[in-house]
Backbone as a chain_set.jsonl record, in Angstrom:
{"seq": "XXXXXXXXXXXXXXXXXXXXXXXXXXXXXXXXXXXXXXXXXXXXXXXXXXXXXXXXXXXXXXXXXXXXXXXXXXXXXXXXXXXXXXXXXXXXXXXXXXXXXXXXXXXXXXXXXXXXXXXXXXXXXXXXXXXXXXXXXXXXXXXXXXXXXXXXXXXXXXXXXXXXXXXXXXXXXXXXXXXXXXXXX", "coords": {"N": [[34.502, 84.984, -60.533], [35.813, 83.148, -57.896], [37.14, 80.305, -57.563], [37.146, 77.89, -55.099], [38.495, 75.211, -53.206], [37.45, 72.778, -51.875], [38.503, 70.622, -49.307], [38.423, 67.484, -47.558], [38.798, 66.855, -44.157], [41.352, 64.89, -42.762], [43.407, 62.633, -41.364], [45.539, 60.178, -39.62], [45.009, 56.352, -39.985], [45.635, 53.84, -37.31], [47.008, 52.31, -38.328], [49.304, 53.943, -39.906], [47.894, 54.994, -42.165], [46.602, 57.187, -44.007], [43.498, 58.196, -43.396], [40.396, 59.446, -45.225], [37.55, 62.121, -44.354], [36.456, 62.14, -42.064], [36.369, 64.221, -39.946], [37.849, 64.488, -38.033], [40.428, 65.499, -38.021], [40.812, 68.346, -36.868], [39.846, 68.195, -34.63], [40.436, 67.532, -30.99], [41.673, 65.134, -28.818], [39.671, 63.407, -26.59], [40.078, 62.15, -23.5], [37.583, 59.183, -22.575], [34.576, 58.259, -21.203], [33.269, 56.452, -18.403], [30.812, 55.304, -19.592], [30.752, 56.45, -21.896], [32.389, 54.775, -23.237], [31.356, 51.955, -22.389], [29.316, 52.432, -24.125], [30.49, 52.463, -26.753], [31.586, 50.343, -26.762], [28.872, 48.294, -26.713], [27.968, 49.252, -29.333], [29.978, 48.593, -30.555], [30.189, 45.843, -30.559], [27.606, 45.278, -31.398], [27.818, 45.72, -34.331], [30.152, 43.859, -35.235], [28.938, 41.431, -34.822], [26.867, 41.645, -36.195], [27.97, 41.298, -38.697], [29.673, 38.841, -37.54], [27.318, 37.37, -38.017], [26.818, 37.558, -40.851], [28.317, 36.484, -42.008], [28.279, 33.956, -41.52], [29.391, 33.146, -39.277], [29.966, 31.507, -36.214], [30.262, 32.845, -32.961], [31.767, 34.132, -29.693], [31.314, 37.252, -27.747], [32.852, 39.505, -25.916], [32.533, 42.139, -24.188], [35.171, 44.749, -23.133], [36.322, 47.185, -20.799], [39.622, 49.225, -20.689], [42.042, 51.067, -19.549], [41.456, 53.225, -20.826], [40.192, 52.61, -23.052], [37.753, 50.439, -25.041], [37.457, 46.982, -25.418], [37.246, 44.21, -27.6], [36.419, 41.225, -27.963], [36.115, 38.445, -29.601], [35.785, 35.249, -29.966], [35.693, 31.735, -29.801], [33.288, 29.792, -30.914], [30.732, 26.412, -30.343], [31.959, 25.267, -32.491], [32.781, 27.122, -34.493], [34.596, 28.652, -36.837], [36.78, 30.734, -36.228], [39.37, 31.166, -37.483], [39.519, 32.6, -40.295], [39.291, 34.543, -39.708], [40.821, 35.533, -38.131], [43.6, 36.184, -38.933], [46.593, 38.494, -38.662], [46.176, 41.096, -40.313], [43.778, 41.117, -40.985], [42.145, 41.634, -38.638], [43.256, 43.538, -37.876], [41.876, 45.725, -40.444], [39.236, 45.116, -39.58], [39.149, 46.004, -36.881], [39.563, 48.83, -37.972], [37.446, 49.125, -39.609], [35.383, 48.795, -37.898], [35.965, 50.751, -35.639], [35.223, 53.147, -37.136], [32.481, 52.454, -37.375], [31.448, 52.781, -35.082], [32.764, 55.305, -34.359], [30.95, 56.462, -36.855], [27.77, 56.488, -35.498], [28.44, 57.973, -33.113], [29.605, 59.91, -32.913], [32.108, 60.452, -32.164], [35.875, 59.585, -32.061], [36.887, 56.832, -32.075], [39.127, 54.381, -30.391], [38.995, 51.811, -30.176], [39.884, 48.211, -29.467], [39.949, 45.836, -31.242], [40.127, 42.267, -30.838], [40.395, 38.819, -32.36], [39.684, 35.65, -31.528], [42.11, 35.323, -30.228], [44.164, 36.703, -31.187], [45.511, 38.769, -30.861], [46.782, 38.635, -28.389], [48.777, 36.481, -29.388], [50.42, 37.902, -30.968], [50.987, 39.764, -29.6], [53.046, 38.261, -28.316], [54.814, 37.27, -30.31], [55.631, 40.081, -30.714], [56.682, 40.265, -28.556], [58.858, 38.04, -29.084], [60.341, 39.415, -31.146], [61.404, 41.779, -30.022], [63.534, 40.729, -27.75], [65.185, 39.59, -29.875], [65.918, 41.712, -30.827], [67.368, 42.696, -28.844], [69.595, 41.51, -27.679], [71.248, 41.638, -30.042], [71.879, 44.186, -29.397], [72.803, 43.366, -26.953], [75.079, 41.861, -28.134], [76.705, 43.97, -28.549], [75.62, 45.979, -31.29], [74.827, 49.515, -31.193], [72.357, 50.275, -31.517], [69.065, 49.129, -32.011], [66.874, 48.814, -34.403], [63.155, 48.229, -35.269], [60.737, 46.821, -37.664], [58.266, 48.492, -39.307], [55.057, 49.448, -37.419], [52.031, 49.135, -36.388], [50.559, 51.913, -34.364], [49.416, 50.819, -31.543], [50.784, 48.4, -32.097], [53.534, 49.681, -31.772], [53.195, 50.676, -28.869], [52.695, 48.553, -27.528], [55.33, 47.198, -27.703], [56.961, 49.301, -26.377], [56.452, 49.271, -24.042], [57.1, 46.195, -23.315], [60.023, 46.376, -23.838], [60.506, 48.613, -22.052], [60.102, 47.073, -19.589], [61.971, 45.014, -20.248], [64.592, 46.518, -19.097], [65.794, 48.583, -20.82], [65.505, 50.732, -23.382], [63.24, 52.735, -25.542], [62.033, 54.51, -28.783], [60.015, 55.85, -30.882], [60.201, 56.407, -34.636], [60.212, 57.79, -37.766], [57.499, 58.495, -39.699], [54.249, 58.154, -40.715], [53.208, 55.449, -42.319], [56.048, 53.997, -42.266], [56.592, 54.546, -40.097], [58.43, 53.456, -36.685], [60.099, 51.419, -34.088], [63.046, 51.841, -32.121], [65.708, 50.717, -30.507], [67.502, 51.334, -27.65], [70.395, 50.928, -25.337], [69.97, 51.234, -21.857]], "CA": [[34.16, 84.016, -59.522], [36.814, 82.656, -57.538], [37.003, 78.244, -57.331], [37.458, 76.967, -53.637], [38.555, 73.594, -53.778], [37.498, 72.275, -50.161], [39.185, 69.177, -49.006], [37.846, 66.609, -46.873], [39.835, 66.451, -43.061], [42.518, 64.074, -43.152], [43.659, 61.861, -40.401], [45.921, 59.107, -40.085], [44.829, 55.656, -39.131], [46.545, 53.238, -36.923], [48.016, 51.529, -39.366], [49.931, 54.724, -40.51], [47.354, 55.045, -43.537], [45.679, 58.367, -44.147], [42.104, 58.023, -43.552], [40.018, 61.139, -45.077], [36.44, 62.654, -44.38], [36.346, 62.105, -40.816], [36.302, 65.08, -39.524], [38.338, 63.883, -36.697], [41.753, 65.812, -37.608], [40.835, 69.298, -36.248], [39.352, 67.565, -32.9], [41.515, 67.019, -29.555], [40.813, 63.908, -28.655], [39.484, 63.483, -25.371], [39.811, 60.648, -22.589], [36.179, 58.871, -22.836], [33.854, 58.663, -19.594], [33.014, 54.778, -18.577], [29.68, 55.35, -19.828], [31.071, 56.344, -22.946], [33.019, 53.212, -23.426], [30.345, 51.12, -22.734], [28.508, 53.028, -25.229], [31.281, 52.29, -27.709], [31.413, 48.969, -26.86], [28.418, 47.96, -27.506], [28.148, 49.438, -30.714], [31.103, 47.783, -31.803], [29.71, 44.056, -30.493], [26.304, 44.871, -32.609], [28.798, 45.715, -35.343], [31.029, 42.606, -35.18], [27.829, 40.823, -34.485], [26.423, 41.572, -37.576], [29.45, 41.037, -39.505], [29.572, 37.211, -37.985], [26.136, 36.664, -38.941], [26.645, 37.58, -42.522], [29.987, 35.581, -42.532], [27.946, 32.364, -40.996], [30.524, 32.5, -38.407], [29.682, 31.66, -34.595], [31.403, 33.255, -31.862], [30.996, 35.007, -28.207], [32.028, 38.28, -27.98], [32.764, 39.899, -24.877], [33.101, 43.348, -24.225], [35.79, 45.239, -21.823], [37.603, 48.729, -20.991], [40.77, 49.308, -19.68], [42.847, 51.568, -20.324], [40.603, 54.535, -21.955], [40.096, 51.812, -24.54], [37.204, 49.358, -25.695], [38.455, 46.133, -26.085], [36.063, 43.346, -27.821], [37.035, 39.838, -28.017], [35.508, 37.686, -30.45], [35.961, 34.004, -29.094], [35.193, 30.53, -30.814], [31.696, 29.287, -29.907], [31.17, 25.569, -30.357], [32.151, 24.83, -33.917], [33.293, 28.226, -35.123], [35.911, 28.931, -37.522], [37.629, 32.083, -35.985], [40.62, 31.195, -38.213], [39.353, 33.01, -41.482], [39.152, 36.151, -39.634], [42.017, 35.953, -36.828], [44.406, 37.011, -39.566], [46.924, 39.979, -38.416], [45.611, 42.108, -41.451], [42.162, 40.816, -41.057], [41.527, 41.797, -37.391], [43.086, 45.518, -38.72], [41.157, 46.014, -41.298], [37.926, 44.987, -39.044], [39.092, 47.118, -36.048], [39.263, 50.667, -38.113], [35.99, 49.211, -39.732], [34.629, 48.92, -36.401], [35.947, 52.091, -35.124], [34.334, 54.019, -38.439], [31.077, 52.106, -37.439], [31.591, 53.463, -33.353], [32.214, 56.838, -35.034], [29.51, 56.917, -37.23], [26.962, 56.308, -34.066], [29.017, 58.535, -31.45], [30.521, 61.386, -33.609], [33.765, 60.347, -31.805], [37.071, 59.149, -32.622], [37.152, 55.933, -31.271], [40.606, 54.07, -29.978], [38.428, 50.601, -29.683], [40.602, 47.201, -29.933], [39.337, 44.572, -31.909], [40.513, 40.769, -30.843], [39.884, 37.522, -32.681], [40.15, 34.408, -31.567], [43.305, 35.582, -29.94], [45.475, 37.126, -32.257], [45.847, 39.876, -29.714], [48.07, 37.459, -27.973], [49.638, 35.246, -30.357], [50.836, 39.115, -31.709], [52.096, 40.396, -28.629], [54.109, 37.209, -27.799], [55.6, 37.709, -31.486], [56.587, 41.663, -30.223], [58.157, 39.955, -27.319], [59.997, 37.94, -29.472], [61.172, 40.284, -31.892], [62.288, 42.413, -28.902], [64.539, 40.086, -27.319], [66.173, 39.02, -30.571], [66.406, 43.448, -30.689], [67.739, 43.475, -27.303], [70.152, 40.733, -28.274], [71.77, 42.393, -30.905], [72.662, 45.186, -28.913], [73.817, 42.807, -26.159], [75.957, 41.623, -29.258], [77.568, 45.375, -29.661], [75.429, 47.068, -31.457], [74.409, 50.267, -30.555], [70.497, 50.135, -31.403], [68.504, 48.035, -32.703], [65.565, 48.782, -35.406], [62.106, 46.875, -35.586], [59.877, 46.941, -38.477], [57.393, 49.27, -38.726], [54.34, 48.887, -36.911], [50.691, 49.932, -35.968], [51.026, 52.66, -33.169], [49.15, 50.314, -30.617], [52.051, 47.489, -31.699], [54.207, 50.09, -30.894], [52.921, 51.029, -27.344], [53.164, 46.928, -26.758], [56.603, 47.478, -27.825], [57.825, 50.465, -25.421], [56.03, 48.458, -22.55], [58.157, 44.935, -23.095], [61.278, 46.578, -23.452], [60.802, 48.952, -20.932], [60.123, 46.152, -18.642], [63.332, 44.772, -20.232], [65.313, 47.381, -18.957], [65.777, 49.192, -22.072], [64.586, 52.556, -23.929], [62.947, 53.084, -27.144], [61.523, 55.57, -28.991], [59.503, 55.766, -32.093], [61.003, 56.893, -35.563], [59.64, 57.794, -39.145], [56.507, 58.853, -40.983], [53.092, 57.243, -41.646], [53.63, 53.696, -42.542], [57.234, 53.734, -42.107], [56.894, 54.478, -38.437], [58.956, 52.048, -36.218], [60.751, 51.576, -32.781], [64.662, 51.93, -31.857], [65.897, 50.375, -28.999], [68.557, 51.217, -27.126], [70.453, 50.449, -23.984], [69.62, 52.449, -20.601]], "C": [[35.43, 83.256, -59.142], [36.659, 80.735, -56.83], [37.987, 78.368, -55.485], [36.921, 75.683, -53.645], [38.43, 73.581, -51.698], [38.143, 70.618, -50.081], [38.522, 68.667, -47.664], [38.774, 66.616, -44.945], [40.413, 65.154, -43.335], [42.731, 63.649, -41.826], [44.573, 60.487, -40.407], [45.311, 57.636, -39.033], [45.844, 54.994, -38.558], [47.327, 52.444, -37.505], [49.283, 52.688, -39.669], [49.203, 55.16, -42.097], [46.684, 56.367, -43.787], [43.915, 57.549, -44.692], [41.452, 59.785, -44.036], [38.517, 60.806, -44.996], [35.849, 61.966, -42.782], [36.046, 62.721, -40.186], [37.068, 65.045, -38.021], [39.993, 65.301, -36.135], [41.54, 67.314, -36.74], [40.291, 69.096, -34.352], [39.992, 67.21, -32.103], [40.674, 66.163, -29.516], [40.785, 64.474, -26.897], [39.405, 61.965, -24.72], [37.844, 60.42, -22.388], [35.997, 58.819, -21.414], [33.541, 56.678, -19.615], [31.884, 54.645, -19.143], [29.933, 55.362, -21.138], [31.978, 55.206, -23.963], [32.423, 52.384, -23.527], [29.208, 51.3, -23.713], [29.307, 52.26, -26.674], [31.415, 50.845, -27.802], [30.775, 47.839, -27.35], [27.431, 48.347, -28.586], [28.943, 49.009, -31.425], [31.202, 46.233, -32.156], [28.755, 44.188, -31.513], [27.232, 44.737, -33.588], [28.991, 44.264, -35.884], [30.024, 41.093, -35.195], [27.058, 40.214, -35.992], [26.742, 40.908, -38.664], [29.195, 39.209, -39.623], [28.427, 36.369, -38.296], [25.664, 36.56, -40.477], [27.853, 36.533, -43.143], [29.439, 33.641, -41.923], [29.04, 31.961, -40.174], [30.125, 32.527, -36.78], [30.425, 32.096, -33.604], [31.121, 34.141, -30.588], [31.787, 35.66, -28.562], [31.594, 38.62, -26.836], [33.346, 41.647, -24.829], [33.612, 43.983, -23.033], [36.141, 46.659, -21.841], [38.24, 48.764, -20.218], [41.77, 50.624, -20.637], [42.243, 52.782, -21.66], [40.052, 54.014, -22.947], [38.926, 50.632, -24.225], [37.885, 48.388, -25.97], [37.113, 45.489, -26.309], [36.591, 42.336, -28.184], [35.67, 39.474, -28.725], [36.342, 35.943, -30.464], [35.54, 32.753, -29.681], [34.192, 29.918, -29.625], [32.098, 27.943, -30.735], [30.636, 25.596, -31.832], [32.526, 25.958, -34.711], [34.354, 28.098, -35.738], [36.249, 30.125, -37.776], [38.903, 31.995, -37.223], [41.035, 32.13, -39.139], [39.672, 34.335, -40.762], [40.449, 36.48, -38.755], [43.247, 36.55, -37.302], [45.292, 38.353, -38.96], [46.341, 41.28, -39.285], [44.482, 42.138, -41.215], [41.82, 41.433, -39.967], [42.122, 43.046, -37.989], [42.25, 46.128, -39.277], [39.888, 45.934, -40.791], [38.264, 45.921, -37.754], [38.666, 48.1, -36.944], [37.877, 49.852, -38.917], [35.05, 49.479, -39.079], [34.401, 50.099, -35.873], [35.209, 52.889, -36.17], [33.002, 53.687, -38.015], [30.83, 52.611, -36.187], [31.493, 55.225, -33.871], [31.087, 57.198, -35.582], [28.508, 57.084, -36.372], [27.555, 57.539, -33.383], [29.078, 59.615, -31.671], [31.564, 61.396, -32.877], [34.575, 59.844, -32.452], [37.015, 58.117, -31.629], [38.902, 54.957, -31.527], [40.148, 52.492, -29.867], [39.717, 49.308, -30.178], [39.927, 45.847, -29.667], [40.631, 43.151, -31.392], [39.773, 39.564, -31.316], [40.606, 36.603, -32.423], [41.89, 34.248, -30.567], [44.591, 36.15, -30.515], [45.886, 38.293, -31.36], [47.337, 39.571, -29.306], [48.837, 37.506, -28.109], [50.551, 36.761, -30.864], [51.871, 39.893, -30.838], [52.888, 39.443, -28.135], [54.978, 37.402, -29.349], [55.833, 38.898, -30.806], [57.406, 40.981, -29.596], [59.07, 39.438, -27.813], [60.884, 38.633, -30.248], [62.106, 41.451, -30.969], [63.519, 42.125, -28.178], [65.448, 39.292, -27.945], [66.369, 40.587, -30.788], [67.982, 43.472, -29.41], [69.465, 42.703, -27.509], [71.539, 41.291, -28.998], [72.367, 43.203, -30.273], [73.725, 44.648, -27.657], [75.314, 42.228, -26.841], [77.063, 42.655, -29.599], [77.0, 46.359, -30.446], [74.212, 48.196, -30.68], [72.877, 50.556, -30.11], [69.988, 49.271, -32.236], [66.497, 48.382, -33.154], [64.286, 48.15, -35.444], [61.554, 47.386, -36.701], [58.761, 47.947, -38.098], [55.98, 48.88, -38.261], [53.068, 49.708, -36.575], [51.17, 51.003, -34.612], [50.307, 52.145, -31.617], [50.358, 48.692, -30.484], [53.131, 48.029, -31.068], [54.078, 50.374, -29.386], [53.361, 49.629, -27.067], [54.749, 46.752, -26.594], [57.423, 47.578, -26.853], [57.568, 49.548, -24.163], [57.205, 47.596, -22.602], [59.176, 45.499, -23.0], [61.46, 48.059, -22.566], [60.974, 47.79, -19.507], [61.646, 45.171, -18.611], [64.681, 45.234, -20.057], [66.099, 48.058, -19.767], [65.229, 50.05, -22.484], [64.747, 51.914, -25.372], [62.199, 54.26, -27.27], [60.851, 55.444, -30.716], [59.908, 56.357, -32.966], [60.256, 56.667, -36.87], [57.958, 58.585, -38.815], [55.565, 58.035, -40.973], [53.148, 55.879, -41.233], [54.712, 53.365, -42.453], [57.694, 54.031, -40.151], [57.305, 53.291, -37.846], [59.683, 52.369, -34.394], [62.143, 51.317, -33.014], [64.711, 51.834, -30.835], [67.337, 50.436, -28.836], [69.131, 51.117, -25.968], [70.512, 51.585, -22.995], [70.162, 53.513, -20.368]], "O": [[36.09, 82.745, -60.046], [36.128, 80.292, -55.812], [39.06, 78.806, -55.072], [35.829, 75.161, -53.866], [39.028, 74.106, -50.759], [38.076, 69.726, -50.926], [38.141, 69.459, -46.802], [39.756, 65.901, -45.14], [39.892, 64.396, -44.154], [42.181, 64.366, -40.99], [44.272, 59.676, -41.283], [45.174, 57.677, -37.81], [46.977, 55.246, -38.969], [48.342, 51.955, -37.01], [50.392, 52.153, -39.642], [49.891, 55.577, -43.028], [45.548, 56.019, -43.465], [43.445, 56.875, -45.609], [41.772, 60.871, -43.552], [38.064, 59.719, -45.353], [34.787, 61.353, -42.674], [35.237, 62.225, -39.403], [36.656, 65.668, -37.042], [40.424, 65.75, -35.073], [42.296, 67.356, -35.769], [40.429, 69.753, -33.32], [40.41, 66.104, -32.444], [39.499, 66.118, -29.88], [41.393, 65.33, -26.255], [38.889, 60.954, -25.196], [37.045, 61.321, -22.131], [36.818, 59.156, -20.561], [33.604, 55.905, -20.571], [31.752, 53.437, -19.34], [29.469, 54.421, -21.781], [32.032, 55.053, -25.184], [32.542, 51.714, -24.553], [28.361, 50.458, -24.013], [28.668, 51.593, -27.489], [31.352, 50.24, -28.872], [31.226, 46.877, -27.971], [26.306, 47.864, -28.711], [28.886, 48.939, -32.653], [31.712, 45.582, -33.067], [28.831, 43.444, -32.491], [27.57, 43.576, -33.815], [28.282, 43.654, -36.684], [30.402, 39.968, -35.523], [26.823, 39.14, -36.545], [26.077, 40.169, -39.391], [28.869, 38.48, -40.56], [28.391, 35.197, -38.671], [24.777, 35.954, -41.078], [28.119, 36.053, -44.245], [30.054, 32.575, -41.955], [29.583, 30.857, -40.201], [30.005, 33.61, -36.208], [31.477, 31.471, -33.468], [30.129, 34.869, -30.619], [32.732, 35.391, -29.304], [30.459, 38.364, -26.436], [34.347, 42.134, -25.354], [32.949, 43.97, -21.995], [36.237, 47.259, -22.911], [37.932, 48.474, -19.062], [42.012, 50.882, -21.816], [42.529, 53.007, -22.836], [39.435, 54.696, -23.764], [39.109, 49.914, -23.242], [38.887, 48.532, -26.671], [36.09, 45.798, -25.698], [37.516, 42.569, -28.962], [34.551, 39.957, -28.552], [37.419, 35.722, -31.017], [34.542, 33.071, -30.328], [34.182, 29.696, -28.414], [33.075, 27.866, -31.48], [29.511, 25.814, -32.282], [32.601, 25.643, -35.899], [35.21, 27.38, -35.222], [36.205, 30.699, -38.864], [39.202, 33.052, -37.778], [42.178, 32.583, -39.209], [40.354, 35.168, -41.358], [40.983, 37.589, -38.741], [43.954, 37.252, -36.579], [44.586, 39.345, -38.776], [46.127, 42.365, -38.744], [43.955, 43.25, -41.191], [40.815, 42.083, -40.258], [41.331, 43.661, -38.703], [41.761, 47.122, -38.74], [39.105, 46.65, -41.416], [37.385, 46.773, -37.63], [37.471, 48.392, -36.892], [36.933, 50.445, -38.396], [34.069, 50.165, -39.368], [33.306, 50.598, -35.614], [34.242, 53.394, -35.599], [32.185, 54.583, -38.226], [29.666, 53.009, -36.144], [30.575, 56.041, -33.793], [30.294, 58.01, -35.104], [28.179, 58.266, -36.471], [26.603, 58.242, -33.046], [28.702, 60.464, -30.863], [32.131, 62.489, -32.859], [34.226, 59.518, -33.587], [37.081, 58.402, -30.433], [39.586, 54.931, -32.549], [41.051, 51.794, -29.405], [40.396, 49.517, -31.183], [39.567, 45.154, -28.716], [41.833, 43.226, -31.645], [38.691, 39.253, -30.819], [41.776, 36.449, -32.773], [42.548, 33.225, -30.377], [45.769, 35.959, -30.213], [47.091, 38.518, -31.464], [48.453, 39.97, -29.64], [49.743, 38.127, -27.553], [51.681, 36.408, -31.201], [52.965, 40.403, -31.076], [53.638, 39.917, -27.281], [56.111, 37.825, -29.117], [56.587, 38.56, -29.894], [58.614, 40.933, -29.828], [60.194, 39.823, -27.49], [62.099, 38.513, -30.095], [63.24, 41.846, -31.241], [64.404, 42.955, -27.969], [66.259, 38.546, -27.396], [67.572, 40.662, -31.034], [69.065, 44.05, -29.312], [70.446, 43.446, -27.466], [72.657, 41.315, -28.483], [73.588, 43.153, -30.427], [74.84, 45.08, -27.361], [76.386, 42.169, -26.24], [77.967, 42.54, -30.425], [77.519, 47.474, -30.503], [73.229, 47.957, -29.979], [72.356, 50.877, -29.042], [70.61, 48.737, -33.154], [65.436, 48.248, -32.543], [64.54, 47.016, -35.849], [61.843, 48.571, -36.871], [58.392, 48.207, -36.952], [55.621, 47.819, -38.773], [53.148, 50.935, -36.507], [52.178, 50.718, -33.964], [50.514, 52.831, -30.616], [50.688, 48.084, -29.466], [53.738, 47.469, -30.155], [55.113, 50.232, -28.735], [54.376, 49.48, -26.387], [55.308, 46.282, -25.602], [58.242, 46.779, -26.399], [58.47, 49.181, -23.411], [58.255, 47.981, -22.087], [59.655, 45.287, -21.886], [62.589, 48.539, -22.47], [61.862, 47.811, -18.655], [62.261, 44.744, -17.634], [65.687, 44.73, -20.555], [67.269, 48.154, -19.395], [64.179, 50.302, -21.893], [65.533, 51.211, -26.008], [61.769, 54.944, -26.341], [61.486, 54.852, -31.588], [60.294, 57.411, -32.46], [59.731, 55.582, -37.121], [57.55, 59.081, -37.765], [55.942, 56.899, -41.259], [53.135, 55.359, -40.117], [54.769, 52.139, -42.539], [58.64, 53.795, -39.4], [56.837, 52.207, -38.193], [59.653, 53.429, -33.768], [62.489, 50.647, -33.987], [64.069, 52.511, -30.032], [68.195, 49.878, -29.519], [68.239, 51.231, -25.128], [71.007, 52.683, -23.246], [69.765, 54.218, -19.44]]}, "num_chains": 1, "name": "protein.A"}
């Protein structure tokens, strides 16, 4: 009798983390339909919904798409304390929860982006600054300039600002060590 060891599909999440038993990695992704977005959507408000009713936390949540993508804002209702959750880690860790809970429902791979309270924002005004103390640097002499590594939707925020800053980058590394390099035009 011959042992076959089966393994689970493998996938990485946006973090750079290997997610397994998804079944996602052999699947092309496909651009969603608006119907399917709003499908995803709200499945990911009940979700989130749920969530702030077990956390005794109040909050509106609004749901959008742009951009092939779900977005869901989670918003301070009167007297809420978004704070606990607005966390950079925290709103991560509740997106791919989210998306796992959109998957489970859909049998898709969802791309959905979770916002609390604004950390969306407050996150991409941090990129911008880390960009223009990047950009900086090279105005300084050197040749490129490194960022930390980053989710692959921080990176897209990334390529945007310093394209807009008349500048090129390009993404570099592995996994969790993935990052952007910027260099001049």
């Amino acid at each position: 009798m011959t042992d076959v060891q089966q393994t689970e599909p493998e996938f990485t999440t946006e973090d750079g983390a290997a997610a397994v038993g998804t079944g996602v990695a052999d699947a092309e992704y496909t651009e969603p339909t608006a119907d399917e977005l709003d499908r995803e959507g709200d499945i990911a408000a009940d979700y989130i919904e749920e969530l702030l009713d077990i956390a005794d936390i109040d909050g509106d949540i609004d749901i959008d798409a742009r951009n092939g993508r779900s977005y869901i804002s989670v918003n301070a209702g009167d007297g809420a304390n978004l704070r606990v959750l607005s966390k950079p880690d925290t709103v991560s860790a509740l997106q791919e929860l989210t998306r796992l809970a959109v998957q489970n429902k859909t049998g898709s791979f969802s791309r959905l982006i979770l916002d609390i309270g604004g950390s969306r924002d407050a996150r991409q005004a941090e990129l911008a600054t880390l960009v223009d103390r990047a950009i900086t640097r090279i105005e300084e002499g050197a040749a490129q300039a490194a960022l930390p590594p980053m989710s692959s939707y921080e990176r897209k925020l990334v390529h945007d600002i310093v394209s807009e800053r008349g500048y090129v980058s390009n993404s570099q590394g592995e996994g969790r060590d993935r990052h952007t390099v910027i260099t001049p035009a």
